[in-house]
N, C-alpha and C positions, 0 to 999 in steps of 0.2 A: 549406534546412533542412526534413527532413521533418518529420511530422506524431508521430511517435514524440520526436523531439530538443525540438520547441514543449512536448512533455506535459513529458520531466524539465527543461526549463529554467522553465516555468510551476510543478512542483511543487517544484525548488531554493529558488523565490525564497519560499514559503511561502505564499500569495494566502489571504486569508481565506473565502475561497467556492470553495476546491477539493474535488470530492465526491467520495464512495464511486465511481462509475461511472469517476470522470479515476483514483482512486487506483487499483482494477481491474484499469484498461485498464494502465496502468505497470508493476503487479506482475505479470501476466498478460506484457510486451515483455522481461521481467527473468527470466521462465521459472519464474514463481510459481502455479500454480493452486488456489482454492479450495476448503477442504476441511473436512469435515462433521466437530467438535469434540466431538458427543455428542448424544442424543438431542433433549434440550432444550437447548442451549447458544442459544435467547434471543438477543438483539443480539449474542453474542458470535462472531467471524468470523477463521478461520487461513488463510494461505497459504502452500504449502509450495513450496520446490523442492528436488525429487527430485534432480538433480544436482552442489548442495550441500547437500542433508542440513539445511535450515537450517527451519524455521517463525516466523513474522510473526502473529502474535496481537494483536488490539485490538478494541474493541467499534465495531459500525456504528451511524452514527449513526439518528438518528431523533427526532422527525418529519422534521425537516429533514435532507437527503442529504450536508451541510456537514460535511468531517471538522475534528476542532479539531485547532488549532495543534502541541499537545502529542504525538497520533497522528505530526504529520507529520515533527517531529523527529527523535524515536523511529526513526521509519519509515527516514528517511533515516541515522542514525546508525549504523543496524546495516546498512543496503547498504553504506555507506562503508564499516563495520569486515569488511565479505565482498568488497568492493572493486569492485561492482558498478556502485558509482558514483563517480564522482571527484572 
């Protein structure tokens, strides 16, 4: 099992201390990159892919790099419904 398969089976299972950095690196193997929402858009952070036309919007956390549960759901629920993840 590579090091890409450990990240979505680590963030499938919803771990309470999964960070911005592991959520990233996921979005980023999914063909998502990060992209600038507005002047001041503050904690708030979009990743888009170009190749489905789709955007991932949620706020980064802070102080602590801990994304909450809620994000992760989310997160996973709209790859599931682009079918990115299974």
């Amino acid at each position: 099992m590579g090091k890409s398969d450990k990240l979505i089976e680590r963030f499938l299972s919803k771990p309470k201390d999964f960070t911005y950095d592991e959520l990233k690196k996921l979005l980023n193997y999914f063909g998502y990159q990060e992209i600038k929402i507005g002047k001041t858009s503050g904690s708030r952070v979009a990743f888009y892919n170009k190749e489905m036309d789709d955007l991932i919007k949620f706020h980064r956390p802070h102080p602590s790099p801990v994304i909450k549960i809620c994000y992760l759901t989310e997160i996973e629920k709209k790859l599931r419904d682009k079918g990115v993840v299974k």
